[in-house]
Backbone bond lengths (Angstrom), bond angles and torsions (degrees), N, CA, C in turn:
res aa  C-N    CA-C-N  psi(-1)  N-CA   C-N-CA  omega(-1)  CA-C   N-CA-C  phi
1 X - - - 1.462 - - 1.515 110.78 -
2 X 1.409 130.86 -27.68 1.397 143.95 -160.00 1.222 83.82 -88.35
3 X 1.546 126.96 -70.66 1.490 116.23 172.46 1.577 138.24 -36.56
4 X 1.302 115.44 -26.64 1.194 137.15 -165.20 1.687 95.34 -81.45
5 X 1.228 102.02 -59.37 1.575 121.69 -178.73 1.542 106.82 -46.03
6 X 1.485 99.23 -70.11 2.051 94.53 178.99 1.712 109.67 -72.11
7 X 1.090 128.35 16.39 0.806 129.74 152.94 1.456 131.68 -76.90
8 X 1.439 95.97 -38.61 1.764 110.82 169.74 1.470 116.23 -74.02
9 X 1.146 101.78 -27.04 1.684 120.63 167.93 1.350 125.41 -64.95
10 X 1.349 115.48 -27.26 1.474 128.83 169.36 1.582 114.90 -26.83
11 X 1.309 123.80 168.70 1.393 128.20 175.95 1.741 95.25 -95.07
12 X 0.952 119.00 -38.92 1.398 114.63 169.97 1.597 132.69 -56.94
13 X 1.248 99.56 -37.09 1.693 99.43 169.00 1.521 99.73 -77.10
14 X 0.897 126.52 -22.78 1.801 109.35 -175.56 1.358 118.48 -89.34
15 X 1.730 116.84 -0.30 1.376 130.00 166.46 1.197 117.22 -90.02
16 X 1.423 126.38 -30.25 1.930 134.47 -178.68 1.575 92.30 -67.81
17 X 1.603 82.01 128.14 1.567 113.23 -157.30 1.662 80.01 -89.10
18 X 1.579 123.66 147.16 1.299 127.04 -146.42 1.898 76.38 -104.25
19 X 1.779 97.03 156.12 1.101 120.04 -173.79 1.729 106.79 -63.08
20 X 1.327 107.69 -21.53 1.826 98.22 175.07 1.478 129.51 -67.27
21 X 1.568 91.36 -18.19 1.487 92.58 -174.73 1.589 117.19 -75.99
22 X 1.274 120.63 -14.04 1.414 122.85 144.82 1.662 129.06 -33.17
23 X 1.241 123.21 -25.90 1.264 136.67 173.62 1.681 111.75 -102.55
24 X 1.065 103.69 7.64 1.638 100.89 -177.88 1.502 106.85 -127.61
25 X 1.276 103.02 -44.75 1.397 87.22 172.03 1.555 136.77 -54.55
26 X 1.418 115.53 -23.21 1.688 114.12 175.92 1.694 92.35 -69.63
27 X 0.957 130.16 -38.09 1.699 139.08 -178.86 1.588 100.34 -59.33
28 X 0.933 159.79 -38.36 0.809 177.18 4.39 1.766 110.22 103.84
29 X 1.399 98.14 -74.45 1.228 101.39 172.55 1.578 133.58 -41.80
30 X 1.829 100.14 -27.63 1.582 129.74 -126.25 1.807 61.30 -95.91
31 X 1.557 120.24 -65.20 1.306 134.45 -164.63 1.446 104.23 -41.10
32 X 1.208 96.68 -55.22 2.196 105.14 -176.38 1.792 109.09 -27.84
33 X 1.690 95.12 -53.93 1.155 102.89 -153.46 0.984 118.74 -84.28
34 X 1.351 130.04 -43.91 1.438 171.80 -166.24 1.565 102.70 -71.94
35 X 1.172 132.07 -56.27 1.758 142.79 -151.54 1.813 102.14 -129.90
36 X 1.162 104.40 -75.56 1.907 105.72 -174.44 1.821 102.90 -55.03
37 X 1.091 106.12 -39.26 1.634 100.19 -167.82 1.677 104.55 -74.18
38 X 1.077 119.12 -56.53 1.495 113.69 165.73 1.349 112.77 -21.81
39 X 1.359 103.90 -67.93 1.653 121.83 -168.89 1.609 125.01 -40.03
40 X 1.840 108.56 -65.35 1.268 127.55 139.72 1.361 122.07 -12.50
41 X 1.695 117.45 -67.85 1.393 136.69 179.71 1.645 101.43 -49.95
42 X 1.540 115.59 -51.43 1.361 109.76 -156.97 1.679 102.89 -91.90
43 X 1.286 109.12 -13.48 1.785 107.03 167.52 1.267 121.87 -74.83
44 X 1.473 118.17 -12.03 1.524 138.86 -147.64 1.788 87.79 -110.35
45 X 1.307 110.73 -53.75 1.764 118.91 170.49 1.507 99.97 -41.32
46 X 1.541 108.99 -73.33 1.159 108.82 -155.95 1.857 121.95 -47.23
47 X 1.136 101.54 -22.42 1.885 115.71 -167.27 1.579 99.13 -106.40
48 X 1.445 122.41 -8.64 1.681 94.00 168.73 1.416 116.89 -139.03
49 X 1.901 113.84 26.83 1.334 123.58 -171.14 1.225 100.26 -128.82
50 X 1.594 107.23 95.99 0.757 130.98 77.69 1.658 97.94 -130.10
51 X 1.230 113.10 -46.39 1.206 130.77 155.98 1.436 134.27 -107.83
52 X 1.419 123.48 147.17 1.469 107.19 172.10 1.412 114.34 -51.85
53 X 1.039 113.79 156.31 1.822 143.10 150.91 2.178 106.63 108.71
54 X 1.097 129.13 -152.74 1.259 131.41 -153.46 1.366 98.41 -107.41
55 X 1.194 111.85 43.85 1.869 104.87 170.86 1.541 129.87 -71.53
56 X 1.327 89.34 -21.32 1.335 101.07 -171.14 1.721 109.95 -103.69
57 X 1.140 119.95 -5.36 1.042 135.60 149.06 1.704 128.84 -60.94
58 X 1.208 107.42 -52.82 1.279 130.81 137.91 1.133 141.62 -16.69
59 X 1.420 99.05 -35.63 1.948 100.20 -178.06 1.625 89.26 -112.12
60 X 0.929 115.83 27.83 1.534 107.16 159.89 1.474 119.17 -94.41
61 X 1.509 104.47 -21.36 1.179 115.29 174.30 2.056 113.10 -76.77
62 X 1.531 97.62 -31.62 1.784 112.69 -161.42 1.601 99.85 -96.19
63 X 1.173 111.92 -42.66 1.517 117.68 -165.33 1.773 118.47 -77.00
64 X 1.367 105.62 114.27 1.608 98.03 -169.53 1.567 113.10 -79.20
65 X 1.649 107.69 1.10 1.345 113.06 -169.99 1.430 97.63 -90.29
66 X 1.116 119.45 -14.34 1.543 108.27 -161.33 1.584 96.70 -107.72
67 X 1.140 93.25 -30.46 1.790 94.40 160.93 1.045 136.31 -40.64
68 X 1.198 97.59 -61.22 2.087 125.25 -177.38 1.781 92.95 -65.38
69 X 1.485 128.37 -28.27 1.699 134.19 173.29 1.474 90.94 -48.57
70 X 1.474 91.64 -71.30 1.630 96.19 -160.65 1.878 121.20 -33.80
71 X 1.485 80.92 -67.56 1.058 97.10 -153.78 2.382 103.72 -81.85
72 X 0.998 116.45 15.42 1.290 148.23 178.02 1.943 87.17 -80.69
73 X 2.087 99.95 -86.13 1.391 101.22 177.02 1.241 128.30 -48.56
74 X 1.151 122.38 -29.83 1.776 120.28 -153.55 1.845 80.92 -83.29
75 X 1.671 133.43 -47.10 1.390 128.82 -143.90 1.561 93.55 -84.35
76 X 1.220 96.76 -29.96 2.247 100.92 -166.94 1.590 82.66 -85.30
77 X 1.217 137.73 -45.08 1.792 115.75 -167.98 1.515 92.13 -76.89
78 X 0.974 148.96 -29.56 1.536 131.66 -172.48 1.201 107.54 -87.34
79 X 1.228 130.82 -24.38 1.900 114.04 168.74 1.388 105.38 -87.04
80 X 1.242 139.02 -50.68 1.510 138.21 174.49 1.922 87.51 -47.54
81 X 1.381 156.04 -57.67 1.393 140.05 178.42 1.202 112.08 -43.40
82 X 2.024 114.83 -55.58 1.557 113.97 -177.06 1.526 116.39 -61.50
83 X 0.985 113.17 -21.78 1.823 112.04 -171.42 1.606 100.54 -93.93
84 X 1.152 126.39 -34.54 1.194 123.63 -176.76 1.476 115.46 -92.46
85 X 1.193 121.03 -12.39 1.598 118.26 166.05 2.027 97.02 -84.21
86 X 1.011 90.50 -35.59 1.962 92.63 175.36 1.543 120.01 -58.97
87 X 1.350 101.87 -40.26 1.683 101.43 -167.97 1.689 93.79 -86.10
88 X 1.794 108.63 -51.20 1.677 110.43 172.45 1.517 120.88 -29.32
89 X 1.699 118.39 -37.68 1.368 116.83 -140.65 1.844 88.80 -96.49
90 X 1.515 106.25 -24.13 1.441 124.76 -172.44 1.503 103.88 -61.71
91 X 1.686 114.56 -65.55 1.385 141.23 166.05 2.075 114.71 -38.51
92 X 1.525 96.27 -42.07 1.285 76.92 161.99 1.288 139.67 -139.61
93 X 1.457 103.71 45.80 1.591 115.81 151.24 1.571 84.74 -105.00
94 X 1.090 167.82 119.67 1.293 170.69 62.84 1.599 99.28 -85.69
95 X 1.627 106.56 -67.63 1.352 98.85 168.85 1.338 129.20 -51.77
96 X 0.867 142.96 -47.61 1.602 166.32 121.92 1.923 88.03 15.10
97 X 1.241 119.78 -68.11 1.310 114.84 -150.58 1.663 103.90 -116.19
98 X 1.419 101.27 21.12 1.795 109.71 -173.92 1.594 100.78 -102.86
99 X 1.393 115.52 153.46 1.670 114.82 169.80 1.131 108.84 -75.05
100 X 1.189 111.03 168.76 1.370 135.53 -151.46 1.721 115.86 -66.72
101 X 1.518 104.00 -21.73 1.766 129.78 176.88 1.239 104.79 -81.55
102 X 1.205 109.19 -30.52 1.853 111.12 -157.10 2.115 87.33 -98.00
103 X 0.980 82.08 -56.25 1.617 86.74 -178.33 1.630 134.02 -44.01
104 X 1.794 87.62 -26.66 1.882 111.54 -176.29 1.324 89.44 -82.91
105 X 1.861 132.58 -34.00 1.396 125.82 -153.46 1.854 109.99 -92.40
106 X 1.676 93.12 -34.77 1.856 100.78 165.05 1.599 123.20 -40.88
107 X 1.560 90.86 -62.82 1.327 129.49 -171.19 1.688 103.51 -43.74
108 X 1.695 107.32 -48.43 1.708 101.73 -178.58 1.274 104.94 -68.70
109 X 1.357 110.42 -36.58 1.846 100.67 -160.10 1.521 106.55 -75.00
110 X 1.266 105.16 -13.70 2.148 102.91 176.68 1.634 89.96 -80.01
111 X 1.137 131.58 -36.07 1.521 126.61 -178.43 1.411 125.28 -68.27
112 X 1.411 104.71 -36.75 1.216 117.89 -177.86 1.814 103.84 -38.55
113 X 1.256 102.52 -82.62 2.041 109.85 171.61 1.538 113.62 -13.89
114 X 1.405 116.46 -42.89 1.552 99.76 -179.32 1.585 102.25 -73.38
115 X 1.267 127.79 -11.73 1.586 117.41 -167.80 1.151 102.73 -95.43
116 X 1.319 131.37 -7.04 1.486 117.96 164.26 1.289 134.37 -119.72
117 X 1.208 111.72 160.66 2.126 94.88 -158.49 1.320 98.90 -82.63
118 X 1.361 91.31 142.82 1.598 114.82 179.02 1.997 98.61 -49.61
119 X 0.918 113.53 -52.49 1.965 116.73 -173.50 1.974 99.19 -61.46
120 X 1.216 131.91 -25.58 1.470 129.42 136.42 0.895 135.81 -57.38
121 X 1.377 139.39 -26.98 1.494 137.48 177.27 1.471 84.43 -109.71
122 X 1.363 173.45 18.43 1.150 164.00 105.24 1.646 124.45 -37.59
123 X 1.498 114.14 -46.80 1.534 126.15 160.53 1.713 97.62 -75.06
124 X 1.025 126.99 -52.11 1.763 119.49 176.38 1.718 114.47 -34.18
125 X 1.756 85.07 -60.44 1.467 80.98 -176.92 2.028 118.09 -70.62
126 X 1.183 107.52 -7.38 1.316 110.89 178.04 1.497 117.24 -81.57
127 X 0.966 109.45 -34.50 1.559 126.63 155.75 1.194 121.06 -54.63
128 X 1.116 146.68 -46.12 1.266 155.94 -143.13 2.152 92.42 -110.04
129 X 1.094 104.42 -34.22 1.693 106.23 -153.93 1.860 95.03 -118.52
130 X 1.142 127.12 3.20 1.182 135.06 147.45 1.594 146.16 -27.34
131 X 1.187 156.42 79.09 1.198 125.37 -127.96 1.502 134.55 -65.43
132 X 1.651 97.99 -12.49 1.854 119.84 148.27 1.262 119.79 -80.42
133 X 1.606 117.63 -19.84 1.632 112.34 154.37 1.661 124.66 -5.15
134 X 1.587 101.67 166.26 1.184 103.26 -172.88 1.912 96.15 -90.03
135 X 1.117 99.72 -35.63 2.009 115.95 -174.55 1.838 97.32 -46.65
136 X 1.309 113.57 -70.62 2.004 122.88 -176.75 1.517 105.03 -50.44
137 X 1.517 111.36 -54.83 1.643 111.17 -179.49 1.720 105.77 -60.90
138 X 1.173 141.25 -51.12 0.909 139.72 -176.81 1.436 112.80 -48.11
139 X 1.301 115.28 -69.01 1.590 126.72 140.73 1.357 124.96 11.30
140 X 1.487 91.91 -88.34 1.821 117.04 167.63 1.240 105.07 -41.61
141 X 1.477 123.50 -58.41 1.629 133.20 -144.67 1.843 86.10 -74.25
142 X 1.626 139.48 -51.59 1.149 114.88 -165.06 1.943 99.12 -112.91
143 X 1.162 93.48 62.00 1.753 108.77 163.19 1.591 102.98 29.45
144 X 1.492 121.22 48.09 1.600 111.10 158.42 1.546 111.16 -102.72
145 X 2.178 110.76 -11.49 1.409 58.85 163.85 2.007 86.84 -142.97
146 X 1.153 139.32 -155.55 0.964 136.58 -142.08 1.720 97.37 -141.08
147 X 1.458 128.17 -9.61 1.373 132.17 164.23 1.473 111.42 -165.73
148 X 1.364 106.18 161.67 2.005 92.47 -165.03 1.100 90.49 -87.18
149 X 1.778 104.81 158.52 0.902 154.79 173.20 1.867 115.21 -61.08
150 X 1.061 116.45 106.57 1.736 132.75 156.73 1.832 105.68 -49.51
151 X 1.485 93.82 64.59 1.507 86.20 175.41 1.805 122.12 -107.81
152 X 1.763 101.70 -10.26 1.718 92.50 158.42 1.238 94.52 -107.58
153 X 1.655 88.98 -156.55 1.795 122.28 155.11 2.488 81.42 72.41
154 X 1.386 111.70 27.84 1.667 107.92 -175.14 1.523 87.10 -146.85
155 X 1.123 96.41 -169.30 1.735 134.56 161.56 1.392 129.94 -49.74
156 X 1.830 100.00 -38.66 1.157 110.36 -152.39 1.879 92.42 -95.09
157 X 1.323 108.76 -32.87 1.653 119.34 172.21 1.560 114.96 -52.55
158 X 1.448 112.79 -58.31 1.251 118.48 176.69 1.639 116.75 -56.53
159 X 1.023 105.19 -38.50 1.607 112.65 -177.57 1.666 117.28 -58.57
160 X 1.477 89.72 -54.12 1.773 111.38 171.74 2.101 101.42 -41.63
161 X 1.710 84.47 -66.82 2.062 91.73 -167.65 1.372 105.51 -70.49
162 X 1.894 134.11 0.48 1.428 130.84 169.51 1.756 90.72 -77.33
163 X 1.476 109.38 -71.30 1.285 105.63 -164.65 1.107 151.03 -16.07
164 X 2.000 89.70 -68.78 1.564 118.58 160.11 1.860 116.44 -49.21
165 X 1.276 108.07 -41.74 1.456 115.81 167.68 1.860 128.77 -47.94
166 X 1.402 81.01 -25.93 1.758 91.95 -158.97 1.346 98.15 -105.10
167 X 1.680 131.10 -45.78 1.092 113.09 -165.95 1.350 128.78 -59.97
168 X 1.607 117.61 -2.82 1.570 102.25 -173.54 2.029 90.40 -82.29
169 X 1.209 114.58 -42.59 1.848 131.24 174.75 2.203 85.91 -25.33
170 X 1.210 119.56 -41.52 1.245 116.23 -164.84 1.164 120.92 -94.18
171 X 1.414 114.81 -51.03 1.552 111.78 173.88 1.706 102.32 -61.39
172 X 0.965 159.81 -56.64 1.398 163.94 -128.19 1.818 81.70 -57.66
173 X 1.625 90.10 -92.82 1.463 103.44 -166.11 1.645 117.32 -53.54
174 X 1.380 112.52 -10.55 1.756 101.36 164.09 1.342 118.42 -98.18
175 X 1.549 123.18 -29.16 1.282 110.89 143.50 1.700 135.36 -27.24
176 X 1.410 131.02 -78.61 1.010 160.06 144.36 1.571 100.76 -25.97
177 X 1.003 135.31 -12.58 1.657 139.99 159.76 1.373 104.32 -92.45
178 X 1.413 128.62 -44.65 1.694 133.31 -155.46 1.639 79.50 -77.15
179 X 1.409 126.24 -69.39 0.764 134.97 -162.30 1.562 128.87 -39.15
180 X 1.176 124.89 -7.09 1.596 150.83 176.84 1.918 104.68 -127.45
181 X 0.951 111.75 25.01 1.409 127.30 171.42 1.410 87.51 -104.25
182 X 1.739 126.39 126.98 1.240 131.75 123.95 1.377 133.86 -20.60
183 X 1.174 100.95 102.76 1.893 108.40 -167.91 1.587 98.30 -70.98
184 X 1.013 138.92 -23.15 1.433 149.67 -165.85 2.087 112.79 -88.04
185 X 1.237 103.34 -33.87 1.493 102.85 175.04 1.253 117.98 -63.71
186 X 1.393 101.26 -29.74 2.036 95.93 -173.88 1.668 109.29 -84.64
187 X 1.412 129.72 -23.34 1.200 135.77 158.20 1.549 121.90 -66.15
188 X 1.622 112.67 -21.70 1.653 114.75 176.87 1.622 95.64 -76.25
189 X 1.721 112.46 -39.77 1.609 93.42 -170.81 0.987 117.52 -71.57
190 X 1.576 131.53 -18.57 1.315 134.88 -170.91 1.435 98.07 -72.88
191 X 1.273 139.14 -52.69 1.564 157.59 158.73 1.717 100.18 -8.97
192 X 1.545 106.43 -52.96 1.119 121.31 -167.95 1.580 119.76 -90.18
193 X 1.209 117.15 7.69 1.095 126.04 163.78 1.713 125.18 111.39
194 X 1.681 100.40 -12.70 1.282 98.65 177.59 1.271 116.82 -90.55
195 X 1.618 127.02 154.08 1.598 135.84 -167.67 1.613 99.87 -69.77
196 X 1.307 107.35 -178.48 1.803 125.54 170.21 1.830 122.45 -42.69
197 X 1.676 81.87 -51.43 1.450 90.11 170.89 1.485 134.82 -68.51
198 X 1.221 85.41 -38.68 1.538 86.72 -176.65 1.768 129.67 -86.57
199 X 1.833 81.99 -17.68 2.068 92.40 168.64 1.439 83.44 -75.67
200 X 1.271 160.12 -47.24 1.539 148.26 172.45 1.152 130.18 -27.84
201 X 1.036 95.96 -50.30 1.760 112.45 -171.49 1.468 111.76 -82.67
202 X 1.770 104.33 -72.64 1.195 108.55 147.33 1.535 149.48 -14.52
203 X 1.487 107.70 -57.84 1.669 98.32 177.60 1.697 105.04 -129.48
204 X 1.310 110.49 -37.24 1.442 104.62 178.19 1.244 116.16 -72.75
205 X 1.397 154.65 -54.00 1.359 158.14 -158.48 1.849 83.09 -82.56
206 X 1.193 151.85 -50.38 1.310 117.20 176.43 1.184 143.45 -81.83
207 X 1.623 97.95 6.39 1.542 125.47 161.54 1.115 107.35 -83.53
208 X 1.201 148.87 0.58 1.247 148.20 -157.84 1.717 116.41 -144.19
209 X 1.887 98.30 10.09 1.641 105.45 -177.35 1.207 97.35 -58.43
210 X 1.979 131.47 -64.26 0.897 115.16 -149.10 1.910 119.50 -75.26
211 X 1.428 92.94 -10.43 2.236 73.83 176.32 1.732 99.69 -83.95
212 X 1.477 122.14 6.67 1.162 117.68 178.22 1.557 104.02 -81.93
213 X 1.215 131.55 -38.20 1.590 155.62 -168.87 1.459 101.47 -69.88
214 X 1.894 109.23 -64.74 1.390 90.96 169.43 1.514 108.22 -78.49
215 X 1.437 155.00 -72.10 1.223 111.53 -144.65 2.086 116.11 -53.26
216 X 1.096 98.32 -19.35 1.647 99.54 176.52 1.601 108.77 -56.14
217 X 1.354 108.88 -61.93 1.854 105.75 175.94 2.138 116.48 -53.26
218 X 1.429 96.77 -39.78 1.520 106.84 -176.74 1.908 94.87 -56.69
219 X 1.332 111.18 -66.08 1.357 125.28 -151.61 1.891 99.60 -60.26
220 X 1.291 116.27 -39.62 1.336 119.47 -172.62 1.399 124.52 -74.79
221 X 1.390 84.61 -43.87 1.925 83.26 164.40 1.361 126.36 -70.08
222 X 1.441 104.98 -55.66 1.745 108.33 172.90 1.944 98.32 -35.68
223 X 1.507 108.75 -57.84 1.641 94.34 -174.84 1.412 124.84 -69.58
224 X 1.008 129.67 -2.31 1.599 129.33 177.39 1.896 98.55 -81.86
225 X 1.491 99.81 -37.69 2.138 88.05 -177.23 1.619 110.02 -93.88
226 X 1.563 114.02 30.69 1.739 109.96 163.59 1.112 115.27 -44.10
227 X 1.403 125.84 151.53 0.861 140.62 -176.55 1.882 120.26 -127.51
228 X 1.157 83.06 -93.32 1.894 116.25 -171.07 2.065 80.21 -64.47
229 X 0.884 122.57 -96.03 1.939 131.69 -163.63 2.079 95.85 -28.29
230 X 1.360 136.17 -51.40 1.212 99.87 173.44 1.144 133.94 -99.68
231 X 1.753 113.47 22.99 1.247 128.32 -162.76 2.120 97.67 -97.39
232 X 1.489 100.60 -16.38 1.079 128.71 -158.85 1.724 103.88 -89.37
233 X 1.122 76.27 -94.31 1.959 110.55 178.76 1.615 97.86 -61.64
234 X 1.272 126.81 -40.83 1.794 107.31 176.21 1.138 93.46 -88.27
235 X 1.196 155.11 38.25 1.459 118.77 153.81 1.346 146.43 82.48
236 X 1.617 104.48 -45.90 1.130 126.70 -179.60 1.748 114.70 144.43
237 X 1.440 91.33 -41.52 1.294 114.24 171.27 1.718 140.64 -47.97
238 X 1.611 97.22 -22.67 0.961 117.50 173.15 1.773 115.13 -120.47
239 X 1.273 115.49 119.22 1.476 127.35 -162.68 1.595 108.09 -104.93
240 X 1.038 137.49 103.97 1.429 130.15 169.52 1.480 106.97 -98.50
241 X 1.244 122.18 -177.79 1.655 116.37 -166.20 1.583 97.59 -82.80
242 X 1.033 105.38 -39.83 1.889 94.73 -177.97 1.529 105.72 -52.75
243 X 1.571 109.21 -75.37 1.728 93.61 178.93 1.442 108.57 -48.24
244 X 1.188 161.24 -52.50 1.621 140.75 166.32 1.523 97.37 -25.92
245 X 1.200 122.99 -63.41 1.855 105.39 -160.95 1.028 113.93 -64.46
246 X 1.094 120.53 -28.91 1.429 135.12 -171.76 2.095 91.83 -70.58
247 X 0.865 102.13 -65.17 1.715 101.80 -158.73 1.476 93.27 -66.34
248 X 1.196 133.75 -22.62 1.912 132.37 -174.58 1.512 77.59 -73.09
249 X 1.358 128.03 -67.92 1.617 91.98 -135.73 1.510 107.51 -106.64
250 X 1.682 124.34 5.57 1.357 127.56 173.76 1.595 98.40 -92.99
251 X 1.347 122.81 -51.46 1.341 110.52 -174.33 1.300 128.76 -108.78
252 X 1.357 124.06 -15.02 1.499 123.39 177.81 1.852 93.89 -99.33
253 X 1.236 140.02 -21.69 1.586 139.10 -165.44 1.136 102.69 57.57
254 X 1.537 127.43 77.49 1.235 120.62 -168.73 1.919 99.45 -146.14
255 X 1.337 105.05 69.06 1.846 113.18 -151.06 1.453 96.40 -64.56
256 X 1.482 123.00 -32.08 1.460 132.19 172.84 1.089 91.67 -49.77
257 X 1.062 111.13 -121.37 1.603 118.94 172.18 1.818 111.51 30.72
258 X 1.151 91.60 -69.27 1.675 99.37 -142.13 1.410 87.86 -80.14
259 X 1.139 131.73 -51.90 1.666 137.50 -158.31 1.594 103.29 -76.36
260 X 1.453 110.34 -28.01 1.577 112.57 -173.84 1.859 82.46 -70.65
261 X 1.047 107.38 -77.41 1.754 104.07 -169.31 1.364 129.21 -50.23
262 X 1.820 110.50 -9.39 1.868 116.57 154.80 1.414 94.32 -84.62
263 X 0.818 134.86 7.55 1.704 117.98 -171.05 2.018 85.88 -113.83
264 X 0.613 153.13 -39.13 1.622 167.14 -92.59 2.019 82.62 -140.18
265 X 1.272 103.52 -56.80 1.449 112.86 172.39 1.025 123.29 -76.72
266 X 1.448 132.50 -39.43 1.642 115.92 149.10 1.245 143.48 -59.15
267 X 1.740 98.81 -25.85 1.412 99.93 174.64 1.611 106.28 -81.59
268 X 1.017 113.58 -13.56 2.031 119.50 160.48 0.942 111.31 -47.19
269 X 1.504 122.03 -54.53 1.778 124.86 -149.66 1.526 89.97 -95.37
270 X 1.447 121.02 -37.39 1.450 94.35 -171.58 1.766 124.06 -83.20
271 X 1.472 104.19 -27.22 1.886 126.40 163.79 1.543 101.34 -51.35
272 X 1.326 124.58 -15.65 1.975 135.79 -178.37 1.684 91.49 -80.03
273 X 1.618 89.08 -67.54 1.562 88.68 -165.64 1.044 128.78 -68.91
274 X 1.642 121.50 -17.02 1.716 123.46 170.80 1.459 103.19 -87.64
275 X 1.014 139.51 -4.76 1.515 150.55 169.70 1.915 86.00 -75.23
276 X 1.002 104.85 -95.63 1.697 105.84 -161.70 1.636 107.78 -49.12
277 X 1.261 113.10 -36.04 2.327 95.92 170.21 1.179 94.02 -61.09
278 X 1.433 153.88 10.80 1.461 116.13 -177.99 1.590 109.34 -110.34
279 X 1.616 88.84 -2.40 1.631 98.37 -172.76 1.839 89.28 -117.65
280 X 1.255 141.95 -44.61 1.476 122.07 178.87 1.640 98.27 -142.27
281 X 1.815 105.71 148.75 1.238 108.83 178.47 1.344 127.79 -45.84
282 X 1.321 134.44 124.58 1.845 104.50 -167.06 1.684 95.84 -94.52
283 X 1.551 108.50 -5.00 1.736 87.33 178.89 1.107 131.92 -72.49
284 X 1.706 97.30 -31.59 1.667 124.04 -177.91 1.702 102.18 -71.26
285 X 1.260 121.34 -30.12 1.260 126.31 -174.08 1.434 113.20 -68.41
286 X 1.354 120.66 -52.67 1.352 133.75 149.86 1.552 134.38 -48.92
287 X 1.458 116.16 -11.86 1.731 131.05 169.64 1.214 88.73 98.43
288 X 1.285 153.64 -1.90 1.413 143.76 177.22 1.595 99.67 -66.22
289 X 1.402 129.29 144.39 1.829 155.79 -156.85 1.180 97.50 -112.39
């Protein structure tokens, strides 16, 4: 048995690669081929199409069009984040503090949005915000305003069809944060003398940074790769980097171009996410053990 024992102790038993990894590696493999090789392919585009080396890198620095991209996405994904972590955070302390009827009935209508395609609630919202819309006539009909309103085919359209898109992306994960909050601390501070606001401020809202962090990381990225909602609702007028990739390499044939500026956006989302693990766990943040 003593033998048996330093036997298990060996440097060799602690190197035999465990029998599960037989099931992971084709998974694995599946990933190689499927996701990294694409990737490779489209970093490899970006640096020698038109020519080899960093030209196209380059006009990010020269080009004011690609500028106004940038900086178009980075300003429209950060207010569609602030309004939608705002209305999310509203939505779920309501749920948070609603009965159990009211809470089952919230709960569908934040769900509802994933069941319908985003290119439906994009013509919805174009319909509705139109200047024959139902939103301007309504308007018109009780004399607030005196001619319709320029509310797509801009900024202000896309923002509306990001929002509505994003807020369920927000309540989820701050829900599911409130929800492992001690229901009992905000009633001990009140005990203790401080008002509504300030057991708020005070102990609940900083118990509640991190589902604010993730839905903030969830909500921002999903909005930087829009697509279909401002291709829709702006008109034309409004350019985010996806419609740029999209128009480099379907209509101008410009694969440099287009792949340097999907590559420009991944290396965004992922320089986000190794930025935020260094400041909070993102697995634990996400319910991952």
């Amino acid at each position: 048995m003593a033998a048996a024992r330093v036997a298990d102790r060996s440097p060799l038993a602690w190197t035999l690669p465990s029998p599960s990894w037989g099931l992971v590696v084709p998974l694995l493999a599946a990933l190689l081929v499927l996701y990294l090789a694409p990737l490779v392919n489209l970093l490899w585009i970006s640096v020698s199409d038109p020519s080899p080396g960093l030209g196209n890198y380059q006009k990010l620095l020269t080009s004011g069009a690609m500028q106004r991209v940038l900086w178009a996405s980075l300003r429209i994904a950060g207010i569609t984040t602030a309004i939608a972590l705002l209305l999310g955070y509203l939505v779920a302390y309501v749920m948070l503090h609603a009965g159990p009827r009211h809470r089952l009935w919230i709960g569908a209508f934040v769900l509802i949005p994933f069941w319908v395609s985003v290119l439906v609630r994009a013509f919805a919202w174009l319909t509705l915000l139109r200047t024959e819309g139902l939103v301007n006539q309504a308007l018109l009909g009780i004399g607030a305003i005196a001619a319709p309103l320029a509310l797509v085919r801009n900024e202000f359209g896309v923002l509306v069809g990001m929002v509505h898109y994003m807020v369920p992306y927000a309540v989820l994960p701050l829900y599911a944060n409130m929800k492992g909050i001690d229901r009992r601390l905000v009633p001990a501070s009140r005990s203790l003398g401080a008002g509504p606001l300030r057991s708020f401020v005070s102990v609940f809202l900083p118990l509640s940074l991190p589902g604010i962090v993730a839905a903030w990381v969830l909500t921002f990225i999903l909005s930087l790769g829009f697509l279909v909602t401002p291709a829709i609702l702006g008109g034309g007028r409004v350019v985010m980097i996806s419609e740029y990739v999209r128009l480099q390499i379907f209509q101008t044939i410009r694969w440099g171009l287009g792949t340097m500026m999907a590559t420009v956006l991944l290396a965004t989302v992922l320089l986000l996410l190794v930025a935020l693990s260094r400041v909070v766990d993102m697995r634990q943040l996400y319910g991952a053990k």
